[in-house]
N, C-alpha and C positions, 0 to 999 in steps of 0.2 A: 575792548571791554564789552562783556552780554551787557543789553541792553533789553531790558526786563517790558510785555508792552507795555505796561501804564504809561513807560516813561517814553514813549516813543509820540511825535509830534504826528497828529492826526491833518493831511489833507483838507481842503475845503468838501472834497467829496469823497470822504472815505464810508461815508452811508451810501453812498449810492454804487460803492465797491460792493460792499456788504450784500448788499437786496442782488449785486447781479453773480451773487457767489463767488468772490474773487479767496483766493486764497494767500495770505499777506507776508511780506516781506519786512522785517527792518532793514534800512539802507541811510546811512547818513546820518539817524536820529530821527526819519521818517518811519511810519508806516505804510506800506504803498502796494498796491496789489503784482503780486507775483505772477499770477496767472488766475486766468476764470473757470478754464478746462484745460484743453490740451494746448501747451508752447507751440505742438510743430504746426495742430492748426490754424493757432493764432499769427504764427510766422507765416506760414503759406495764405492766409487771407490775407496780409500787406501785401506778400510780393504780387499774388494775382488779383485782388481786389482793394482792402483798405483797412484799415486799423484804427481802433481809437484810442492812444493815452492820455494819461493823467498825468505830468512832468509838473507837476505843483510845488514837488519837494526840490527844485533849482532854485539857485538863486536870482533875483529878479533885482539888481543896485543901478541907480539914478543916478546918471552925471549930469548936474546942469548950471548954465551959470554962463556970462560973459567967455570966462576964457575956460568953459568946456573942453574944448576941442584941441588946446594948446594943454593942456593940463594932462591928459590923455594918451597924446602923441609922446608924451616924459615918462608917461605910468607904463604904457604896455610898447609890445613891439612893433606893432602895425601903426599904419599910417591914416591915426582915426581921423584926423583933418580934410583928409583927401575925400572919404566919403559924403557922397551926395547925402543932403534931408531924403529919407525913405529909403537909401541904403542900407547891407548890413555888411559888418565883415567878420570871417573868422579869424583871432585875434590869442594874443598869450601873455599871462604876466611873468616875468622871469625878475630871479632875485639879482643882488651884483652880479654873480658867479654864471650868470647865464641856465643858471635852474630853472625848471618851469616849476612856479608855485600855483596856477591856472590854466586851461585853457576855456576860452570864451567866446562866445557870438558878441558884437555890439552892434544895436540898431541905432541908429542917429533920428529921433522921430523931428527932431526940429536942428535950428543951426547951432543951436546953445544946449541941446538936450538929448543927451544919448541912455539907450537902457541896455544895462550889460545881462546876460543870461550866463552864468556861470555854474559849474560842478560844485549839486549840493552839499559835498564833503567839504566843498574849500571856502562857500560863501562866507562864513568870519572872517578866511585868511584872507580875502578878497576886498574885504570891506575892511580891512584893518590896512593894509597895504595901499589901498586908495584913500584912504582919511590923509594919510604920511605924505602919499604925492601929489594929494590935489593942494595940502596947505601952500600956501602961500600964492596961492592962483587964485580966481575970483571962480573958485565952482565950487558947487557944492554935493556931497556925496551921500546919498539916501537910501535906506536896506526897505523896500516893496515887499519882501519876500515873506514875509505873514497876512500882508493882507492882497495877495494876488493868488492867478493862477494860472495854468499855462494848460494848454488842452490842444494835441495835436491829431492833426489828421492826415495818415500814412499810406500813399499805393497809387496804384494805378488808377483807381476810380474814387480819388482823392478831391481831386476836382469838381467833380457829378457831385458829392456829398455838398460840398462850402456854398457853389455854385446855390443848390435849392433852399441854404438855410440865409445867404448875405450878398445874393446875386452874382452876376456875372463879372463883375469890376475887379474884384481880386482875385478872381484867377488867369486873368490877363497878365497878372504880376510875373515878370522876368526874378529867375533866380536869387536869391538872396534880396530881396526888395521885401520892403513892407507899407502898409496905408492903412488908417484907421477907417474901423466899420460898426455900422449901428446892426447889432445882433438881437431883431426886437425891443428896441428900444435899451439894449444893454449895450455899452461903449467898449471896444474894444481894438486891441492893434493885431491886425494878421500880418504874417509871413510868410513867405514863400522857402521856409528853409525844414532841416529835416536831422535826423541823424538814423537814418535806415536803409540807405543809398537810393528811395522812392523818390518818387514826386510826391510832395504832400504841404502842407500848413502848417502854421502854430498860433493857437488864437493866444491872446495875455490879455488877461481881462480882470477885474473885481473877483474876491473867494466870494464874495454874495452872490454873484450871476454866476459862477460855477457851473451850478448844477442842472438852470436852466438852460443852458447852454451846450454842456454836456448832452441833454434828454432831445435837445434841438436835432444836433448833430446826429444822434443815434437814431430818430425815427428818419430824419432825413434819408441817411445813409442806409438804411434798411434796405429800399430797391438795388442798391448798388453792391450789395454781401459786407456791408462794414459790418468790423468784429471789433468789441473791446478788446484790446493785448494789453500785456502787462509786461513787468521790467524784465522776466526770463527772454520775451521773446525780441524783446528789445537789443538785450545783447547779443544772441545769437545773428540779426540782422545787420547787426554794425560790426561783428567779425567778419562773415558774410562782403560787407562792404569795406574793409579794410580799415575802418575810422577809429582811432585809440580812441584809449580812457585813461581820464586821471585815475591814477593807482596803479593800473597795469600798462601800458607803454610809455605814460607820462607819468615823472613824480620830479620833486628838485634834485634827483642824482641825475637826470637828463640835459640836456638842450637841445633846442626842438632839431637841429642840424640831423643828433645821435636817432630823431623819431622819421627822421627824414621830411622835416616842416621846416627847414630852415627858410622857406618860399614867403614865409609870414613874416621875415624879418626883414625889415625896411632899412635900411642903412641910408638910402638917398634923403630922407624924410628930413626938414630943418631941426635943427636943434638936436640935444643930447638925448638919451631916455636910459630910462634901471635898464644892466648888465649889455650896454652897448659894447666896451671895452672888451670883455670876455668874450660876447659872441662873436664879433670879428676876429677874433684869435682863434675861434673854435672853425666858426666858417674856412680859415686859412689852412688849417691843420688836418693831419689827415684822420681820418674815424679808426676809434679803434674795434668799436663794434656799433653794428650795422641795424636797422629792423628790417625785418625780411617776413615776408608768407612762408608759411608749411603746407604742402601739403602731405597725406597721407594713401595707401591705399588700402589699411584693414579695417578694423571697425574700433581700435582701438585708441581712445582720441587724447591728445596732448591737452593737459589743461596747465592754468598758470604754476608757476615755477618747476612744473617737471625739467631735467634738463637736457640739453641738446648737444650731440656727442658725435665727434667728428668716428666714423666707421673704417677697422682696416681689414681686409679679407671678413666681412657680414659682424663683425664685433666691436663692442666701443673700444676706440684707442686713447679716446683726451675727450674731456667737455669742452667745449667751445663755445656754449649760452646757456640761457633760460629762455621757457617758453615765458608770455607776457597773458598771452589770452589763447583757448580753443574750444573749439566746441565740433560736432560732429555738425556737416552743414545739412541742414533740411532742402536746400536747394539744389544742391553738388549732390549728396548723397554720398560723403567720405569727408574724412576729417582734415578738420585748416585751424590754422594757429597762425599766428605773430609772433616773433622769437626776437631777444636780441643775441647777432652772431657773430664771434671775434671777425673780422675784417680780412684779416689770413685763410682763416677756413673758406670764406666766399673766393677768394681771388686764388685758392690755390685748388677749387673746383672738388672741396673732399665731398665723398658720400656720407651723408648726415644721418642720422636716427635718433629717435626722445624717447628716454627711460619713462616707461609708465607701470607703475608700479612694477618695477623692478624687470619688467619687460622692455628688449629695445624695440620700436616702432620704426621703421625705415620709412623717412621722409625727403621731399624733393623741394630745391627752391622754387617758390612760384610768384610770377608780378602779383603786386598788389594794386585794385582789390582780386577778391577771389571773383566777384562778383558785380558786375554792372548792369542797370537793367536797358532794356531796349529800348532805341531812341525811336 
């Protein structure tokens, strides 16, 4: 349904998008900056230097309580109990049926108190779904996500930037780990987590300290080439890095098995949890379609739902999938996609191509990601 802007839910810093000329997006029921100038430079300053966004429009839900942890463990599929205080893990809510209705980060910032960062599109379904499983347990479930924000800092010289604005101590921080930090006297939890295949941070903080925080980070980063990016260049970095999204490789006709995440399902974990039953029937079973990389060699680039077409002597013979996600990569310099691919067509080694607008595109299976940076 259009979504007209008045009605669109403005950020804590959508003025300070404004003054830096971002040009905006609705996404979710947000307003959010799409880009400032140009996607491919704002992409190539993450991979070779750094990037600053605004991920304000996620949702930010509070578990806390006596039997947090136990509560949790029933709700999602991971094994939120096993996580240390100042751990995080990536996590997924699935319905009975083994759907995914989310996927999530949770940070455990105490032994009773976890914050979920969840996909702005699904935060109600998120928060309605954990009302249902926390009842009866001694936690409780709390939606942050209007009066927080989330501000991350993406690339290689990710580090140099946090480093001059909150010292040297969190960037010590081991992968997926977090520690609260005093950002001039503003409170705030960092991470060590990302969604651009970078090294980089995520400050959560107060919408009040937003902006000064924001402006912190930006002069900071200045010596180091940080650039504002926005949601364009975000996505192209997370295809790049192979990482789904709700909507396009994940939605409830999946299970994470079909996204190739079935690695997130803990089956050893005590006690029962939503769509245990089904996932182990799915785990057991064989796929009947697969997600897989594309790549490409012209310039003509697979985007979502084009579809993917098993090839006999250079022409389509049968579809065999849909793409999920593609973009032309600014890194690779040719085009990658995520498809999902009947099961048959991979093991029986056809020659693939995606209908793009009415042209077929001859593509090749490729590991995923497309894209990893240097260790």
């Amino acid at each position: 349904m259009h979504q007209s802007p008045t009605t669109l839910l403005h950020p804590p810093l959508h003025a300070v998008h404004a003054e830096l000329g971002a040009r905006f997006t609705g996404f979710a029921g947000w307003s959010m900056p799409l880009r400032y100038g140009s996607e491919t430079a704002e992409h190539r300053a993450v991979r070779e230097r750094a990037g600053l966004f605004d991920l304000s429009h996620m949702g930010q839900l509070e578990v806390s309580g006596p039997h947090a942890a136990a509560a949790l463990d029933q709700a999602l599929v991971g094994h939120l109990s096993a996580v240390p205080v100042g751990g995080a893990r990536y996590t997924m809510l699935c319905d009975e049926t083994g759907g995914v209705l989310d996927d999530l980060v949770a940070y455990r910032l105490a032994a009773d108190r976890y914050l979920l960062v969840t996909n702005a599109v699904n935060t109600r379904t998120a928060l309605t779904a954990l009302h249902l499983r926390c009842a009866g347990h001694a936690a409780t479930v709390a939606d942050h996500t209007a009066g927080r924000a989330i501000i991350a800092v993406q690339g290689p010289r990710a580090a140099d930037t946090v480093r001059a604005v909150v010292g040297a101590e969190p960037t010590r921080l081991r992968y997926y780990t977090a520690t609260a930090v005093d950002v001039g006297g503003r409170p705030a939890i960092v991470a060590r987590t990302g969604y651009t295949g970078e090294d980089g941070f995520e400050f959560f903080l107060r919408a009040a300290d937003a902006e000064d925080v924001w402006r912190a980070l930006l002069a900071a980063g200045a010596g180091h080439g940080l650039t504002p990016a926005g949601l364009a260049c975000r996505d192209t970095l997370r295809i790049e890095a192979g990482m789904p999204l709700y909507g396009c490789e994940l939605h409830q006709g999946v299970t994470p098995f079909e996204a190739g995440l079935g690695r997130v399902v803990s089956f050893t974990k005590p006690g029962d949890f939503v769509g245990r039953a089904a996932l182990a029937e799915r785990r057991d079973a064989r796929a009947a379609t697969v997600l897989v990389g594309l790549t490409g060699t012209g310039r003509r680039v697979p985007r979502t739902g084009h579809p993917v077409v098993a090839l006999a002597d250079g022409v389509p013979a049968r579809p065999v999938g849909v793409v999920t996600s593609g973009a032309l990569s600014p890194t690779l310099d040719r085009p990658v996609a995520m498809a999902y691919v009947h099961a048959d067509a991979i093991e029986a080694r056809s020659r693939l191509g995606v209908v793009v607008r009415g042209d077929t595109e001859p593509v090749r299976i490729s590991p995923l990601p497309f894209y990893r940076r240097p260790r």
